[in-house]
N, C-alpha and C positions, 0 to 999 in steps of 0.2 A: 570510512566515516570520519575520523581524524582529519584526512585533509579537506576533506569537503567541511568540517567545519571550520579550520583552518580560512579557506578558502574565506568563507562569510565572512569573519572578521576583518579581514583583509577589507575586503569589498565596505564595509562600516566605515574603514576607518577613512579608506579610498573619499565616500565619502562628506563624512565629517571635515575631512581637511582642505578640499577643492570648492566645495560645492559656493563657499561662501563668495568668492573670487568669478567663478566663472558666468562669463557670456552667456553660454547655450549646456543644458545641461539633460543627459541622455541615456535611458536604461533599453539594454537587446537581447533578444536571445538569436542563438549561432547553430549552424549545425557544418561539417563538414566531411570531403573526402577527400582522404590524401594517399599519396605514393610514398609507404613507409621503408624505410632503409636501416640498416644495420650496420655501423661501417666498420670492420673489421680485416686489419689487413691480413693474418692470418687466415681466415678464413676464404678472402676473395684470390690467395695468391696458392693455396693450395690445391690440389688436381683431383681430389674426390667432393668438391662442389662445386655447384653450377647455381647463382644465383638467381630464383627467381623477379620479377616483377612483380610485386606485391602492393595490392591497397586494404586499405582500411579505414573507418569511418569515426569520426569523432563526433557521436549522434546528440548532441546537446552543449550548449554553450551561454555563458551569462554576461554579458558588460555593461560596463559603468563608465562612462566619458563627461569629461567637459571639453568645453573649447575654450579654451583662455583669450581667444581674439578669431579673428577672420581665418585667419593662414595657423594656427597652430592650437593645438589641446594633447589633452593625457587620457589613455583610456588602460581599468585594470579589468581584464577578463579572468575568466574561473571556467575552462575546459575539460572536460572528459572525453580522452582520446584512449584511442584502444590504436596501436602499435607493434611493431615485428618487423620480418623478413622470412622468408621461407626457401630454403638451399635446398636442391637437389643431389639426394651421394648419388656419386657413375663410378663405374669403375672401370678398370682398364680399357676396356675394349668402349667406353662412354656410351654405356649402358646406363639410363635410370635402376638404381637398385633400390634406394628409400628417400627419405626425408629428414632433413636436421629443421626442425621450429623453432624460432624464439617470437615468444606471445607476450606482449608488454600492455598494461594497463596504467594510464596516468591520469590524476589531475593537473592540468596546468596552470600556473598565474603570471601572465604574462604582465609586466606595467609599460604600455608602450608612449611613446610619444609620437603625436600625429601631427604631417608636415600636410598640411591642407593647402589645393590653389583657392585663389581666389574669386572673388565674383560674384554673380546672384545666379546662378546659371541653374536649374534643376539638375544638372548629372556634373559632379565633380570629382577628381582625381584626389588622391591622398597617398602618402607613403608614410609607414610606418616601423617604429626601430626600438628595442627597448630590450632588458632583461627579463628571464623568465627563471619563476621556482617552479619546480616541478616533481611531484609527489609521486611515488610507482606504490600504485594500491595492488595488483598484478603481477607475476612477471614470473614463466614458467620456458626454459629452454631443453626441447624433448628430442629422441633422437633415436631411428628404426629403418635397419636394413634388411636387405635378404643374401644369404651366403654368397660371396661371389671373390672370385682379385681382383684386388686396387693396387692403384699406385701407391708408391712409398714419398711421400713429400720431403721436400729439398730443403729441412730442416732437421738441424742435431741433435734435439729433443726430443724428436719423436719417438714415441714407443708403439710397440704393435699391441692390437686390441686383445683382449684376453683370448685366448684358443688360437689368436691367427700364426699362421707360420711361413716366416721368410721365404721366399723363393729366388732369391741370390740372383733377381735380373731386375731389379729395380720395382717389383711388385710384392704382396703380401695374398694372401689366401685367408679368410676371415670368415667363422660361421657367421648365422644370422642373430642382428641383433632386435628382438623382442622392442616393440615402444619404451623406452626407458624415459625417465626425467632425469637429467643434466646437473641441470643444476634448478632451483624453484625461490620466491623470496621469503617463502614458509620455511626457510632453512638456512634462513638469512646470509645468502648470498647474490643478494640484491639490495642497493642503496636504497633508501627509503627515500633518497629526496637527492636531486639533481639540479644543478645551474646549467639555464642553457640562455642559448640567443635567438630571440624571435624578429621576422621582420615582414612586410608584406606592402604589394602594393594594392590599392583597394581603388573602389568605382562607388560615388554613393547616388541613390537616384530620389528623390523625394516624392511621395507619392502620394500626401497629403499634407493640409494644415501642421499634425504634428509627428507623421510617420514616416521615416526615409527608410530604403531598402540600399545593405552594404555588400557589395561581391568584392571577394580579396585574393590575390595569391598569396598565400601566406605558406611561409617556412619557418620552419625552426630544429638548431641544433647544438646537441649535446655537449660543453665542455668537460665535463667530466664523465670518465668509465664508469658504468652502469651498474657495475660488479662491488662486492666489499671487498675492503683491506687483505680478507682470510685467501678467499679465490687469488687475488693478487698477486698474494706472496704465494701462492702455490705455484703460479705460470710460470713465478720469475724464478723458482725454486726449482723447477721443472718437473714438480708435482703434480701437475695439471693434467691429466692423460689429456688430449683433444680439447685442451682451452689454448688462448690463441693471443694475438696482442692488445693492447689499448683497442676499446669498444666503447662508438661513441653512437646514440641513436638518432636521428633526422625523417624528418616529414617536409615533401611539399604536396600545398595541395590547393582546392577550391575550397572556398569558406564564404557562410552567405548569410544574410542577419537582417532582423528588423527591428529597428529603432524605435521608439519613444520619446518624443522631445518633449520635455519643461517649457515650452516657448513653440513660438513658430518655427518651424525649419523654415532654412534661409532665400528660397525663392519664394517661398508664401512671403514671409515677411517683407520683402523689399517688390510686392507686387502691386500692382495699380490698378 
């Protein structure tokens, strides 16, 4: 709730401060589905996971744009994405034995900047580029096998699971482990709030006096690890049992919206 009110303010001040300046001025709502990613090299270079293909849906979305001229404007959106990746454990013999989840829930605010063509044309192209905050209201990584040998990963840190016992050929022997949670952000080992980089190219098609419809590819990702300070200093401490290195999180996906213009959208208005 905090960032979604967060969020609103933002959006006021958004704005308060453009509105007075701009050409064409424009309220959406969004919805999306994206192919969520995890990126974690730890993770992708070790031999008891097999990453899945993972999507996820970002069921609601609010923007605020103007166009400062023909060819260029600002738009700050306010997202609710829901976010992850889902690993398969195999073991030696690459067997499915269980599953490692990480379930992430955000708001996003992205403030982007929009490189508009030109023209009076009813369907025009747009690319878009800006920074984004982003809020983890969510964020649970859970993790459940069934007894089996794995491999031993080609790393110096590593430690064997509680009850497992080495078997002196490059594999381990490990009961089964019960759904467990990992780590959770109710235990504050997740960022409350993340810098990342949004970008997208978008199609907009006008489909009235004042309603245009936007399809975008949009992506965005993570500069900073998702994790807090504590977990951190555990990895690098090699406290960590099964944490792993710098994790950064990314989305691409489809993203589709409909507008509301202050004014005529741009092929009504320049029509005869």
């Amino acid at each position: 709730m905090k960032a979604i009110r967060l969020s609103a303010v933002f959006l006021l001040a958004f704005v308060t401060s453009f509105s007075v300046w701009a050409q064409q001025v424009h309220l959406g709502l969004t919805t999306a589905v994206n192919a969520s990613f995890v990126l974690d090299k730890g993770l992708s270079q070790d031999p008891r996971y097999n990453s899945q293909y993972t999507y996820k849906v970002a069921p609601i979305g609010f923007s605020f744009g103007v166009d400062l001229g023909r060819t260029f404007g600002l738009s700050l959106e306010s997202i609710l994405s829901r976010q992850g990746q889902i690993y398969d454990i195999i073991d030696a013999a690459q067997q499915v034995k269980g599953q490692r989840e990480i379930s992430l829930s955000y708001v996003h605010l992205p403030l982007l900047m929009r490189f508009m063509s030109g023209g009076n044309s009813p369907v025009r192209t747009n690319f878009n580029l800006g920074p984004q905050l982003s809020f983890l209201t969510e964020a649970v990584e859970s993790m459940q096998y069934d007894a089996g040998t794995f491999s031993i990963p080609d790393d110096p840190n590593f430690v064997l699971p509680e009850g497992a016992v080495d078997n002196g050929n490059g594999t381990y022997t490990a009961p089964a482990m019960p759904p467990s949670e990992i780590l959770t952000k109710k235990a504050n080992q997740f960022k409350d709030m993340e810098f990342q980089i949004a970008a997208a190219f978008g199609i907009d098609i006008d489909l009235s006096r004042h309603l245009y419809l936007s399809t975008q590819i949009r992506a965005n990702y993570s500069l900073t690890d998702m994790r807090t300070g504590d977990v951190i200093d555990a990895l690098t401490n090699g406290e960590g049992q099964d944490l792993f290195t710098h994790r950064a999180s990314m989305i691409v996906g489809l993203q589709v919206g409909l507008h509301y213009t202050f004014g005529v959208t741009r092929s009504f208005k320049y029509r005869r």
